[in-house]
Backbone as numpy.savetxt, mean C-alpha at the origin, in Angstrom:
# Nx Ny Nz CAx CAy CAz Cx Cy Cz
2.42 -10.64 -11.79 1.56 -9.46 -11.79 2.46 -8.22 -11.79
2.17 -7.41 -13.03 3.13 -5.89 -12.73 2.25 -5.29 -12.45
2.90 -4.34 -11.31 1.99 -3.24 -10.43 3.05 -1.95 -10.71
2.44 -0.88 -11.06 2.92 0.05 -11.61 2.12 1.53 -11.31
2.61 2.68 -10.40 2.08 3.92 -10.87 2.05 4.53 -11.58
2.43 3.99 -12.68 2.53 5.07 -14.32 0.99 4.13 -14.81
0.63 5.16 -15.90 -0.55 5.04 -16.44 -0.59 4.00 -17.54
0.37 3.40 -17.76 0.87 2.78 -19.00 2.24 1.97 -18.66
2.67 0.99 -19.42 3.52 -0.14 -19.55 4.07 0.46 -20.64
5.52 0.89 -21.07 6.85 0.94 -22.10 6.45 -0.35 -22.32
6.25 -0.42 -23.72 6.72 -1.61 -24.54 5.57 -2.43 -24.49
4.53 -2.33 -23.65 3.22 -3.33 -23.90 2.15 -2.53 -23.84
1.01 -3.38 -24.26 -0.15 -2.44 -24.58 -1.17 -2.94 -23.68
-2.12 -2.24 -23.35 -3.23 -2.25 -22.41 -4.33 -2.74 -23.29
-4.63 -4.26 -23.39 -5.98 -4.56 -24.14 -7.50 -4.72 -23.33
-7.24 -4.22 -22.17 -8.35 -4.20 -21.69 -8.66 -3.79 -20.22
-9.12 -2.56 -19.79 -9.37 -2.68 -18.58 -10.68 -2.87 -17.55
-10.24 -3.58 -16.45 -11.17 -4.37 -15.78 -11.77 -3.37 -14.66
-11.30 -2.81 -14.14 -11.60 -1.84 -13.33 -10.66 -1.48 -12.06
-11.36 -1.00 -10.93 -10.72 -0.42 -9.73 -10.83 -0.98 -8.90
-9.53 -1.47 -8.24 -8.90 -2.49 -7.07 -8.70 -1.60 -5.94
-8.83 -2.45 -5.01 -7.65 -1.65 -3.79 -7.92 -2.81 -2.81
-6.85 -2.15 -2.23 -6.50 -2.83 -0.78 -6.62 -2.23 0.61
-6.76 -2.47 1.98 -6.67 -1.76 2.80 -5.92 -1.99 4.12
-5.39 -1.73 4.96 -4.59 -2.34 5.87 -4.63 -1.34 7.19
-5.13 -1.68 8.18 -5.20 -0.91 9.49 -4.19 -0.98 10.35
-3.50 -0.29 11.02 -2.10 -0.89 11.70 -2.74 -0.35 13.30
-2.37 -0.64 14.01 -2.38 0.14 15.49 -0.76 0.28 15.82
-0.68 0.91 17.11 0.50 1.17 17.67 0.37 0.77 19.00
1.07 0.31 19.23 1.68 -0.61 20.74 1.89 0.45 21.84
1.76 0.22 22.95 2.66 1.02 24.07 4.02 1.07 24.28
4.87 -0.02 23.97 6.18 0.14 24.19 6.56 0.67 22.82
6.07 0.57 21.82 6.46 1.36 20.17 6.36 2.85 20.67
5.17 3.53 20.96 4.45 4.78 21.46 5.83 5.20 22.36
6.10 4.53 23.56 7.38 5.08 24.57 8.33 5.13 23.76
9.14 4.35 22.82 10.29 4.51 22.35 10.26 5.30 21.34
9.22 5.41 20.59 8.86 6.47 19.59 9.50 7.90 20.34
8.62 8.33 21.35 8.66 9.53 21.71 9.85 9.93 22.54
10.90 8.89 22.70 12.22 9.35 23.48 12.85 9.29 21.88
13.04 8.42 20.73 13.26 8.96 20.18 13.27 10.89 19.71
11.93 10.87 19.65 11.64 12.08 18.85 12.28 13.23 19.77
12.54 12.95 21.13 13.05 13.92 22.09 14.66 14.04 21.58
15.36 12.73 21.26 16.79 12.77 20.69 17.46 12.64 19.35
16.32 12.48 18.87 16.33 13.02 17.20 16.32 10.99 16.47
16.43 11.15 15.27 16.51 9.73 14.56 15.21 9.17 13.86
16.05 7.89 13.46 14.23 7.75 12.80 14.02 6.69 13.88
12.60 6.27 13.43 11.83 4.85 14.83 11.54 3.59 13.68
12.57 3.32 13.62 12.90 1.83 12.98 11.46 0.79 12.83
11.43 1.08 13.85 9.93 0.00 14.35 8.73 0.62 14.01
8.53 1.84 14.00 7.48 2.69 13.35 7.62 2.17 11.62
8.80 2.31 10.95 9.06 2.32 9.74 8.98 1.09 9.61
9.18 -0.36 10.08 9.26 -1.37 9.66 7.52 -1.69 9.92
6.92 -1.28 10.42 5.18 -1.67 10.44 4.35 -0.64 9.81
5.01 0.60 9.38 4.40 0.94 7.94 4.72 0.08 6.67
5.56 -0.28 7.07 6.39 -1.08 5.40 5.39 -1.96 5.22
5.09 -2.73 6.82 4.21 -4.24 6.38 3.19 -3.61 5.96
2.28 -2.70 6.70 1.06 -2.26 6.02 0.45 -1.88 4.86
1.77 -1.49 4.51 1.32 -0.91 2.85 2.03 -2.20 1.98
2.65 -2.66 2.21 2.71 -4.32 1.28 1.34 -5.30 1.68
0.97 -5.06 2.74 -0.20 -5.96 3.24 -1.75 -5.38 1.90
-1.56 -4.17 2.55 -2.20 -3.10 1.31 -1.87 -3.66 -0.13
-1.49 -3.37 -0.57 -0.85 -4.00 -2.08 -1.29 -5.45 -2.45
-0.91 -5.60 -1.44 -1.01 -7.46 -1.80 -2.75 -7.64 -1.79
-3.50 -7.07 -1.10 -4.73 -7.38 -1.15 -5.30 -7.02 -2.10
-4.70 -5.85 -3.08 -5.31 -5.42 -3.91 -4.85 -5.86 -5.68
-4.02 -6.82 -5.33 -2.87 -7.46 -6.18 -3.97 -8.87 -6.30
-4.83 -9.41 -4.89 -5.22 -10.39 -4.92 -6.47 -9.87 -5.80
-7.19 -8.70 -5.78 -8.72 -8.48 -6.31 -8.46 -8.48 -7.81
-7.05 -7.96 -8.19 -6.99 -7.85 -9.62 -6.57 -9.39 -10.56
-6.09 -10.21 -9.41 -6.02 -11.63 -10.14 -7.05 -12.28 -9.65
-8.24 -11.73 -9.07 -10.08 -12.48 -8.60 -10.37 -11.94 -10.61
-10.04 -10.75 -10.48 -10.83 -10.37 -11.36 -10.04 -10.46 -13.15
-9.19 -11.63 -12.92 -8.42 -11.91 -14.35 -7.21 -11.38 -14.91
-6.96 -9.99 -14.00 -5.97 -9.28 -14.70 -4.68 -9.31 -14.40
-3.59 -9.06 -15.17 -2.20 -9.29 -15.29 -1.20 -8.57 -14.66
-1.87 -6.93 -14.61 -1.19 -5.93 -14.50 -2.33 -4.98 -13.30
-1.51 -4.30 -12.66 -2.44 -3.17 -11.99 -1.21 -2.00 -12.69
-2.36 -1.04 -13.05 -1.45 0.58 -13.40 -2.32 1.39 -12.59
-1.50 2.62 -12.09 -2.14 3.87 -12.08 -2.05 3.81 -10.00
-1.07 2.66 -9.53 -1.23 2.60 -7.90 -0.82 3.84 -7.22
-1.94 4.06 -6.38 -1.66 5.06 -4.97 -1.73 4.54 -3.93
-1.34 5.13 -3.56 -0.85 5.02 -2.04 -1.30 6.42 -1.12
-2.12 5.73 -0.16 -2.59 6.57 0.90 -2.62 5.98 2.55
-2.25 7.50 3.11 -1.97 7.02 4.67 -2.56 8.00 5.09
-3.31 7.38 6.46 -4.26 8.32 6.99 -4.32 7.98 8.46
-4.48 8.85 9.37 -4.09 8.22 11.40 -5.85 8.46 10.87
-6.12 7.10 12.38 -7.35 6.80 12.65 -6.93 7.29 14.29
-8.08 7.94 14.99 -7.27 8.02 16.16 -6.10 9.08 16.47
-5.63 8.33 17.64 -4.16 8.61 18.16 -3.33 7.40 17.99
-3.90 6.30 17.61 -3.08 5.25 17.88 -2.66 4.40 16.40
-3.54 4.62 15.94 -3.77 3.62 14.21 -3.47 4.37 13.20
-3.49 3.66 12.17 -2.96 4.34 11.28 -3.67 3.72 9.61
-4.16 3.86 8.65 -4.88 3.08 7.47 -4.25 3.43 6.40
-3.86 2.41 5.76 -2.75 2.17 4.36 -3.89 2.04 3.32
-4.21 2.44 2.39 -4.74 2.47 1.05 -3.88 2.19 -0.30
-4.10 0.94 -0.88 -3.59 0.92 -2.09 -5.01 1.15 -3.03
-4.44 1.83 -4.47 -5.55 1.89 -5.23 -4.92 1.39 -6.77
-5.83 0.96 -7.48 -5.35 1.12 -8.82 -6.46 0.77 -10.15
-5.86 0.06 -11.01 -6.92 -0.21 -12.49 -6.39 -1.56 -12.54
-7.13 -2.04 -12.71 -6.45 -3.84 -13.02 -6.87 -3.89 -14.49
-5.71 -4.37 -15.05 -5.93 -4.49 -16.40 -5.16 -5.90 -17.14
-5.65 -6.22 -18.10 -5.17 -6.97 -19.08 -4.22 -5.96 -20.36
-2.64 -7.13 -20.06 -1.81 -6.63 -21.17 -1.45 -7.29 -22.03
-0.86 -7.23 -23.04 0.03 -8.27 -23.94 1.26 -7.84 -24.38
């Protein structure tokens, strides 16, 4: 499956599109993430652990929406976004979007 934010594939052609996929992925945040987060942010750096459970979320994201476009036949997703949004104080919601399409 190629997943792609460009509107179009170099070198192959779009014979058909199926429609609009996505995925979604809710994360929460822990208490001991939350404490180390914020002594971080008091001594500067990044929060490793913050960044490594956005990573999963938005691949978790992807992948679900990777799964609707091979429910629904297609080869390729074009046109993916990506959206992040806090639910709360604590959570956080990953959005993948795209076009599932057939290429050749």
């Amino acid at each position: 499956m190629i997943v792609t934010t460009t509107e179009s594939l170099e070198g192959r052609r779009i014979v058909q599109y199926l429609g609009v996929v996505n995925g979604d992925c809710i994360i929460g945040a822990n208490f001991l993430k939350d404490f180390f987060a914020r002594v971080r942010d008091v001594v500067g750096g990044r929060v490793g652990s913050y960044e490594n459970v956005v990573r999963d979320a938005k691949n978790n994201a992807v992948e679900d929406m990777v799964e609707m476009a091979e429910k629904m036949g297609a080869n390729a997703v074009v046109g993916v976004d990506l959206d992040y949004e806090a639910i709360g104080e604590s959570m956080l919601m990953v959005s993948a979007n795209g076009t599932a399409v057939i290429i050749e």
